[in-house]
C-alpha positions in Angstrom: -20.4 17.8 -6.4 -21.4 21.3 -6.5 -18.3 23.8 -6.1 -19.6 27.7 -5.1 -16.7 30.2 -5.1 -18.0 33.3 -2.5 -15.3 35.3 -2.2 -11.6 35.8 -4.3 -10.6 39.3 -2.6 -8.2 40.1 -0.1 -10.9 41.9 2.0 -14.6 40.7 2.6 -16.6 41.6 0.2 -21.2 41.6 -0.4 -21.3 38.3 -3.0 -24.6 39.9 -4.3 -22.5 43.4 -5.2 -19.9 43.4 -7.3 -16.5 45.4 -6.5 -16.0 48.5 -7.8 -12.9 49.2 -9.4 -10.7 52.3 -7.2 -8.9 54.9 -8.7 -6.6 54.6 -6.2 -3.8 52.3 -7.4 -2.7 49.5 -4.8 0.6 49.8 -3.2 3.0 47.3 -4.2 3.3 45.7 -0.7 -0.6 45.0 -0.6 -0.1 43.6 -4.0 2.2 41.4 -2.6 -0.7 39.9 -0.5 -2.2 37.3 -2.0 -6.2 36.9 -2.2 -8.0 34.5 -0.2 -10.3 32.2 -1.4 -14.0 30.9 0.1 -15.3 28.2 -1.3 -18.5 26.7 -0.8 -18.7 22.5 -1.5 -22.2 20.9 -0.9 -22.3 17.0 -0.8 -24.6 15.0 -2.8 -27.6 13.4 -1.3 -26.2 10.4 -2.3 -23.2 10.3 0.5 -23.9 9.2 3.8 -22.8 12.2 5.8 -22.0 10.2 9.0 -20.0 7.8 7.2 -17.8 10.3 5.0 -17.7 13.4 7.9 -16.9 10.8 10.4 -18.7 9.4 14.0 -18.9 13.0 15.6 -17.5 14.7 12.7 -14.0 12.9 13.5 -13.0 13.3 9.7 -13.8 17.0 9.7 -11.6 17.7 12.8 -9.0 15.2 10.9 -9.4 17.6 8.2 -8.5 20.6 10.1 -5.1 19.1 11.2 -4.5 18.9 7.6 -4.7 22.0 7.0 -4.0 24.3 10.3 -3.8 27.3 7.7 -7.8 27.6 6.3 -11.1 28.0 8.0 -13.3 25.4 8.0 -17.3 25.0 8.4 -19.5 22.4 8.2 -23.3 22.9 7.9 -25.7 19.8 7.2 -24.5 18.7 3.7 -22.6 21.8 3.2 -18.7 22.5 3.8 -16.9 26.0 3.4 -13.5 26.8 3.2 -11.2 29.6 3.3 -7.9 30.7 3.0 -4.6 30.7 0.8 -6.1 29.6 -2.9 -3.5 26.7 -3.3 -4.3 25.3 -0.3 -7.9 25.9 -1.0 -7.5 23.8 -4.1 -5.9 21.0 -2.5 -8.9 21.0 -0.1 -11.2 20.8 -2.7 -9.3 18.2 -4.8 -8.9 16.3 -1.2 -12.4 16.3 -1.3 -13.2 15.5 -4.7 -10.8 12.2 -4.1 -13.0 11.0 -1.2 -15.9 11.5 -2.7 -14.9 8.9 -5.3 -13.7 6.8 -2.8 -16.7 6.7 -1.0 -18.8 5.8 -4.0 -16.3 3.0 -4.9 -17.0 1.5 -1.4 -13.9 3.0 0.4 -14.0 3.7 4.1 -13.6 6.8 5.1 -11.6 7.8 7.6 -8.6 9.5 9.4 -6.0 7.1 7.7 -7.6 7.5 4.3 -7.5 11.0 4.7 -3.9 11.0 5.8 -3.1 8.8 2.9 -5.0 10.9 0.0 -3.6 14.0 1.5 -0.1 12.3 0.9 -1.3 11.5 -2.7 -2.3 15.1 -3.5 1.1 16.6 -2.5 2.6 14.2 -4.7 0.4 15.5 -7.6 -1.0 11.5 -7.9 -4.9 10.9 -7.8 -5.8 8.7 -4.6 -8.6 7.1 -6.4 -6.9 5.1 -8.9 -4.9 3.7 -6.8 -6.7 3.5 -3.4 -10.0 2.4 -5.3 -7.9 -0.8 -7.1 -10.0 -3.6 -5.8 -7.3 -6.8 -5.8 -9.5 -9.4 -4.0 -12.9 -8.9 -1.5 -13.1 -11.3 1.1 -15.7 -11.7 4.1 -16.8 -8.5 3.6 -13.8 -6.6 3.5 -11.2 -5.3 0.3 -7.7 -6.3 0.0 -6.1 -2.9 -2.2 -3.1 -1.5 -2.0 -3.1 1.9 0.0 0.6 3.5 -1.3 1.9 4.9 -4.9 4.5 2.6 -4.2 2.1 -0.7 -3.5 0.1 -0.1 -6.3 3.1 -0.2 -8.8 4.4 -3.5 -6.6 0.8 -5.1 -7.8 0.7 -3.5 -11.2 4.4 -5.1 -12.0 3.0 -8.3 -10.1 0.0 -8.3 -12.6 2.3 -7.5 -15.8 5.5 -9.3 -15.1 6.3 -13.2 -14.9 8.5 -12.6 -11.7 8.5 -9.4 -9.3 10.9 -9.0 -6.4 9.1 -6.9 -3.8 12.0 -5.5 -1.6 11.4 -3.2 1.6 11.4 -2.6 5.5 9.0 -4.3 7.8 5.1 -3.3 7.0 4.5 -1.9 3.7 2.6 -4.9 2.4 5.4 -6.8 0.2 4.1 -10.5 1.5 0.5 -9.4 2.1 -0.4 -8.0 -1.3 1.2 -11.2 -3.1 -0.7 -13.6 -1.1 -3.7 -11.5 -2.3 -2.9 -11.5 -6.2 -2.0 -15.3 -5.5 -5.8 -15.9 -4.2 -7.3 -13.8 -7.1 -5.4 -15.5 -9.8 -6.8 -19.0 -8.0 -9.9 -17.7 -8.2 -10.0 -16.5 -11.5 -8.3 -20.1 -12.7 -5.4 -17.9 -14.0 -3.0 -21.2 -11.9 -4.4 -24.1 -10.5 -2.3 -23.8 -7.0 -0.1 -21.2 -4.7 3.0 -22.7 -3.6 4.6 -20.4 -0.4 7.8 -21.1 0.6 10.5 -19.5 3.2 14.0 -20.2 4.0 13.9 -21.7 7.3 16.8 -19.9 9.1 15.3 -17.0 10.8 16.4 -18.3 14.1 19.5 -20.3 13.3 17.9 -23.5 14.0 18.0 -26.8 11.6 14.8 -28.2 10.9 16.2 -31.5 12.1 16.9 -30.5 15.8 13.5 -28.9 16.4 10.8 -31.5 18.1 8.1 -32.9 16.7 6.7 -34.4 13.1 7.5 -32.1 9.8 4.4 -30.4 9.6 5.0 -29.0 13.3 8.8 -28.7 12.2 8.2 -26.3 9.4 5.1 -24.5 11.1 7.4 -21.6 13.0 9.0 -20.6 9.7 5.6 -20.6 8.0 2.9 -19.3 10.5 3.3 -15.6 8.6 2.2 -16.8 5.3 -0.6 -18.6 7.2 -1.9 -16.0 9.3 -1.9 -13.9 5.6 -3.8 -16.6 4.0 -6.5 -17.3 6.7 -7.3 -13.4 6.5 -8.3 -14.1 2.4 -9.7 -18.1 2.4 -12.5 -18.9 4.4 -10.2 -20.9 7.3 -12.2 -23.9 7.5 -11.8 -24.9 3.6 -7.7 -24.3 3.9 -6.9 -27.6 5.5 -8.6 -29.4 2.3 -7.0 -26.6 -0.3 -3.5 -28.0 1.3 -4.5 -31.9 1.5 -5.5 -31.8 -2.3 -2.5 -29.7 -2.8 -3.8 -26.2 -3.9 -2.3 -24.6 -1.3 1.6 -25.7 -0.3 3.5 -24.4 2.0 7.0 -25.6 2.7 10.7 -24.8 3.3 12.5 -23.6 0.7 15.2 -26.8 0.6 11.9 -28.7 -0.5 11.6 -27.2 -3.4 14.9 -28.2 -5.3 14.7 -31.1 -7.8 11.1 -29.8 -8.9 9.5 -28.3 -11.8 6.5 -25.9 -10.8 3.8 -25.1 -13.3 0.8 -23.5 -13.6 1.9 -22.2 -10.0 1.6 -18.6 -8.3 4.5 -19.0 -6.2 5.7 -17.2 -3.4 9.0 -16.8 -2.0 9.4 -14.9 1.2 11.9 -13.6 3.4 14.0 -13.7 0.4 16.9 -11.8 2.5 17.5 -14.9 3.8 18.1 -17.3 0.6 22.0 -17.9 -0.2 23.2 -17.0 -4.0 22.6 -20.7 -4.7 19.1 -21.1 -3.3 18.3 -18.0 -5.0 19.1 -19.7 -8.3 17.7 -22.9 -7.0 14.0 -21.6 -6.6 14.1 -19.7 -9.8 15.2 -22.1 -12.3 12.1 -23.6 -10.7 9.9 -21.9 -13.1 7.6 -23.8 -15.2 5.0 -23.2 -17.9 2.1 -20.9 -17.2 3.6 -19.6 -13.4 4.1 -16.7 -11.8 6.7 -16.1 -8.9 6.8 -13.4 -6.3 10.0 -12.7 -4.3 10.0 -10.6 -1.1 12.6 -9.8 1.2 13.8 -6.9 3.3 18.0 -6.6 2.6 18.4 -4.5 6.6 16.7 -7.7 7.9 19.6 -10.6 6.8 19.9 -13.5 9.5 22.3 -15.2 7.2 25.5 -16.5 9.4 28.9 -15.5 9.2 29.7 -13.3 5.6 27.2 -15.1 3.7 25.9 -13.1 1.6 22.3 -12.8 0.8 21.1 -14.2 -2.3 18.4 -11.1 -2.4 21.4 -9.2 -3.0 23.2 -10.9 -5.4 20.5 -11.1 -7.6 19.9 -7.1 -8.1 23.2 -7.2 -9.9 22.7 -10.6 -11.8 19.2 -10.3 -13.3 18.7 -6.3 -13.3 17.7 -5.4 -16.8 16.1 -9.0 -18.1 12.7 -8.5 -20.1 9.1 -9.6 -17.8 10.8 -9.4 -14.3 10.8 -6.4 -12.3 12.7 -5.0 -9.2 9.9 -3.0 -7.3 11.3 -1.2 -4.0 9.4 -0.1 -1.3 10.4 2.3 1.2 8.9 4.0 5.0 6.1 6.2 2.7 4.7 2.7 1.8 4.5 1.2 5.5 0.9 0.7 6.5 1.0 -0.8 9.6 1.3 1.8 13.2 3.0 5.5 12.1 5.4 5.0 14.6 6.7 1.9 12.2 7.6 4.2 9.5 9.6 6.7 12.3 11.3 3.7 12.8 12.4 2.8 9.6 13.5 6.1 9.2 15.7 6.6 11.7 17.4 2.9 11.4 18.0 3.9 7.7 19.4 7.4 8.8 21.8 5.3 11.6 22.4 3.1 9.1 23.9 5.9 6.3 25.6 7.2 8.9 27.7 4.1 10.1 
């Protein structure tokens, strides 16, 4: 990418005649001004400028919300900006982040932008961790899309066991049914086991109608609907009748010893201290495990106390597992998801 500074001066200036310098010192209040920059960006041939400016532009007026404070242009291939030089810079490392993006197969658009531009004022570069590919399925690119995600799937990839703990949406069960399919795929295990504990609704599995399967289905259906969006859904029924895929309650699990396993354990919230310990003294040779939970969502009855909990204070500090926590920045689903979080966590501090 070509970068063209046109003008560093407080006042407009001929690019092709250089200042002259006054004898006239400045005063100091118009030294106290500071010198806007105009920078010139032109963007390779290479980039499709439809895809990365956006259907009508959409991404250039996105861009303009980002920053009310500079003055922005767009001709053909060509983009100029000016204004305060700090925000100029961010503009132009914005830029320089999408651009990498792009080329890495990224879609560009008004929630990538929002999400780089959150990246940038954190000082963290958007393409390492928006551009980490975890699986590509059907056309499409599971990766994580927060600082916070991509250091959930880096301690996933690193560690024996992760806990994943966080508010609704930012990814905790989606992103570990991902790095279960890609370590299937790359023969790291020879089966995903997912699990829940089935008390979401208070219910006992024997007083709900119908044969197991349909028994267990409610308390499952989320891992399911994650799984059909990464395995082709016609070859799952097979995967679970040869017994690459299970999924089952977590009282199913006790007695057993799982290896070679990628297993998953969600709405971990919901596990009592003994289940807790139940499913991981389940741990065999050559497994992972994945726990996930959000502690402001417990259904548990009475005092009980959640297992998710209990185990923060029982197994914080042990060599290759890891406590990752995820918070409202990391939510990905509808904005008005992370408001919410937010002002439940504020209602909740102040109780």
């Amino acid at each position: 990418m070509q970068r063209i500074i046109l003008n560093t001066s407080s006042h407009p200036t001929n690019s092709e005649t250089p200042e002259t310098e006054s004898s006239d010192r400045a005063t100091p209040a118009a030294d106290a001004v500071a010198a806007d920059d105009t920078v010139r960006l032109v963007i390779p041939d290479s980039i499709d400028l439809v895809e990365f400016f956006g259907p009508g532009e959409s991404n250039v007026r996105k861009l303009e919300r980002v920053f009310p404070s500079l003055d922005l242009h767009v001709r053909a291939n060509q983009v100029q900006v000016s204004g305060d030089p700090t925000e100029v810079a961010r503009f132009v490392s914005l830029i320089g982040e999408l651009k990498k993006l792009h080329g890495s197969g990224h879609r560009i658009d008004e929630e990538t932008i929002d999400r780089v531009s959150s990246f940038s004022t954190e000082g963290k570069a958007a393409s390492a961790v928006l551009g980490t590919n975890i699986l590509s399925t059907r056309g499409k690119s599971i990766r994580p899309k927060t600082m916070g995600q991509h250091d959930y799937v880096k301690a996933i990839r690193n560690h024996t066991i992760t806990f994943g703990i966080g508010p609704a949406g930012t990814g905790k069960t989606y992103l570990a049914m991902a790095m279960a399919v890609n370590a299937l795929q790359h023969k790291e295990v020879s089966r995903i086991i997912l699990t829940r504990p089935a008390v979401e609704a208070g219910e006992r599995l024997g007083f709900l109608p119908g044969t197991l399967n349909e028994k267990i289905d409610p308390y499952v259906r989320p891992l399911y609907d994650a799984l059909h969006d990464m395995v082709d859904p016609e070859s799952i029924p097979m995967l679970i009748e040869t017994g690459t895929i299970e999924v089952a309650p977590l009282a199913y699990m006790r007695g057993r010893t799982l290896n070679d396993a990628f297993i998953i354990l969600d709405e971990a919230q919901n596990t009592t201290g003994e289940q807790m310990k139940m499913f991981l003294t389940r741990l065999g040779f050559g497994s992972r495990m994945v726990v996930t939970g959000d502690v402001s969502q417990i259904d548990l009855p009475g005092n009980t106390r959640s297992g998710l909990k209990v185990v923060q204070e029982i197994l914080d500090g042990i060599d290759d597992l890891q406590f990752c926590y995820l918070g409202s920045k990391d939510v990905v689903r509808h904005s008005l998801v992370t408001k919410i979080v937010d002002a439940y966590d504020l209602w909740g501090a102040a109780k």
